[in-house]
C-alpha positions in Angstrom: 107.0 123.4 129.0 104.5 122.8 126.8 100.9 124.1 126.1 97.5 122.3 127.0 96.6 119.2 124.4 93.9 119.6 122.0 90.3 119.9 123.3 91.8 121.4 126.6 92.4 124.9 127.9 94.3 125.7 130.5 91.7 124.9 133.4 91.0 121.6 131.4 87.7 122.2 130.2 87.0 120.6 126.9 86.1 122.6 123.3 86.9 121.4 120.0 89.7 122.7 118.0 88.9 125.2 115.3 87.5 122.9 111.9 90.7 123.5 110.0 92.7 122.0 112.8 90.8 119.3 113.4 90.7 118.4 109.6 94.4 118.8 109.5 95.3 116.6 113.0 93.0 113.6 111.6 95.0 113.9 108.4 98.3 113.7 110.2 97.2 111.0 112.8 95.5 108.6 110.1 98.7 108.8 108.1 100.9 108.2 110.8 98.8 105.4 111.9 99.3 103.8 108.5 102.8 104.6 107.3 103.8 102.9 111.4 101.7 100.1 110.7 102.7 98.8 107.3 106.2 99.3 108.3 104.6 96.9 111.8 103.7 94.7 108.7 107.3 93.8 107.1 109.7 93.7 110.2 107.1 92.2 113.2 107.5 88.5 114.1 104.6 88.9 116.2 101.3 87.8 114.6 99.0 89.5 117.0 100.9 92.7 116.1 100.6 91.9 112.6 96.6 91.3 112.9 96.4 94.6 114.6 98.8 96.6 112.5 96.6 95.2 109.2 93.3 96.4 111.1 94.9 100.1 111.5 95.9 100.3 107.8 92.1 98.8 106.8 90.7 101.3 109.3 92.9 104.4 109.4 92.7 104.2 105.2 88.7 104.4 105.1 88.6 107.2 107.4 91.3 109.0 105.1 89.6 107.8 102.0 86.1 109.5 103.8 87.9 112.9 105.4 89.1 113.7 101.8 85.9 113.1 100.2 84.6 115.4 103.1 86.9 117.9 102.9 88.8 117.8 99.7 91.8 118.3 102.3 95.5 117.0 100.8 98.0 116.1 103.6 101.1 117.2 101.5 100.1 121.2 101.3 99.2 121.3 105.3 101.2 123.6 107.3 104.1 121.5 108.7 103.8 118.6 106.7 106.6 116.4 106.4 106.9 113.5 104.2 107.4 109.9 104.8 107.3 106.7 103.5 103.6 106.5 102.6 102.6 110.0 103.9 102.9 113.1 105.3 102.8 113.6 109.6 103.8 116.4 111.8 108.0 116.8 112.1 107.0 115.2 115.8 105.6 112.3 114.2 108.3 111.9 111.5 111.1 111.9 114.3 108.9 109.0 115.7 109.0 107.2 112.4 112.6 107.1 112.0 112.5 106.0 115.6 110.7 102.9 114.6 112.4 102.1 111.6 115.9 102.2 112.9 114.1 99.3 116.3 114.5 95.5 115.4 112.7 92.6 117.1 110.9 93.0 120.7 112.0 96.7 121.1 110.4 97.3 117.8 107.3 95.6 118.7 107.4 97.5 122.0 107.6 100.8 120.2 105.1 100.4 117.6 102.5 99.6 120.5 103.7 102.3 122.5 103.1 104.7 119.7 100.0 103.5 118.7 98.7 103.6 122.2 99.6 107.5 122.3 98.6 108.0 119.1 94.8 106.5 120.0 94.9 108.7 123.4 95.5 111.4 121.0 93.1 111.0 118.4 90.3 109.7 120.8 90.3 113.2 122.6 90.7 115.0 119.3 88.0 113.0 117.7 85.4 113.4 121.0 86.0 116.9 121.8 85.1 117.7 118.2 82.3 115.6 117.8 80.6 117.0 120.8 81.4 120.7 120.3 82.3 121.3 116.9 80.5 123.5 114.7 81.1 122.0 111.1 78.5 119.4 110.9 79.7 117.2 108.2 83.0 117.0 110.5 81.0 116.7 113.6 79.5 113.2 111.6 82.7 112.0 110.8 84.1 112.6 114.3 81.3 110.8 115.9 81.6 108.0 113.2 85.4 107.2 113.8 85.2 107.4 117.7 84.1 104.0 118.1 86.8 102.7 116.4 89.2 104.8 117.6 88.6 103.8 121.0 88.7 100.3 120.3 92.0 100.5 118.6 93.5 102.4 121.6 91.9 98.8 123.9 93.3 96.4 121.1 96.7 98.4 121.6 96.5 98.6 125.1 95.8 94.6 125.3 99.0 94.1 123.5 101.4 95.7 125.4 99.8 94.1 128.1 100.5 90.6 126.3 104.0 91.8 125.3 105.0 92.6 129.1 103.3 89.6 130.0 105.5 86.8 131.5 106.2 84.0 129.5 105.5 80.4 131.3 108.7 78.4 131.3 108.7 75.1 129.8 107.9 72.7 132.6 110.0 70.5 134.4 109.4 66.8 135.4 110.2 65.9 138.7 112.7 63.2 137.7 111.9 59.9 139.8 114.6 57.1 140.2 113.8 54.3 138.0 113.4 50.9 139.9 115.5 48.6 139.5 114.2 45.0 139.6 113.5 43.3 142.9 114.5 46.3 144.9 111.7 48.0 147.3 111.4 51.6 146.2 
């Protein structure tokens, strides 16, 4: 069984998790983000995956590029850092990585949205909690800066699963009607 999620406590009120934490969870989750979303980039047929997977990369590398210019923080010497192509995650995240790469065709596209729609829920809690009861300011600025985005990435996501799941119309079929013959009534 496991523990309470970030910005929880065991009777679910909200606190941010200590600065460090925070710094190194936004590391983790941007890179995961990124390293799922360019591999979203090579093996999806699906455009409005592709749009969405080059938005995340866009996104999720700005808010990297800004976190280490904030922090000076280095996602290869975090505790539990495990490398992948691109990055280092958590061993969770990693496992989930693999996952992807070894899906093909829909069930990939289903799994990359899947994960990127937990992922979101993740970081969107992480990212408010902070921002309202953190007590590193500079990180309090960035968390109130990214949840905007991060929220509407987790909505974009969210949409397209729904679009996935969606039923396709079938073609449509012409009644067929007999074709007169000349001089006959019909």
């Amino acid at each position: 069984m496991s523990g309470p999620a970030f910005g929880q406590t065991s009777t679910s009120a909200p606190v941010a998790p200590p600065t460090p934490d925070f710094k190194q969870h936004a590391a983790f989750s941007g890179a995961f983000e990124i390293a799922t979303s360019r591999l979203a980039l090579e093996r999806s047929q699906n455009q409005g995956i592709k749009d969405f997977a080059q938005r995340m990369i866009a996104d999720h590398t700005e808010a990297d590029d800004e976190l280490i210019v904030r922090t000076g923080i280095r996602p290869g010497i975090l505790p539990g850092a495990t490398a992948i192509p691109g990055g280092y995650v958590t061993g969770e995240q990693a496992a989930h990585f693999q996952q992807l790469k070894d899906s093909q065709g829909a069930d990939f596209d289903a799994l990359y949205i899947a994960l990127q729609i937990a992922a979101h829920d993740q970081a969107v809690t992480l990212f408010e909690n902070y921002a309202k009861y953190g007590d590193n300011w500079y990180m309090v600025k960035f968390a109130e800066q990214n949840v905007p985005k991060l929220r509407a990435h987790f909505e974009h996501a969210q949409q397209l699963q729904h679009d996935l799941v969606k039923p396709q119309p079938s073609p449509a079929v012409q009644p067929q009607t007999p074709a007169a013959k000349p001089n006959q009534p019909i």
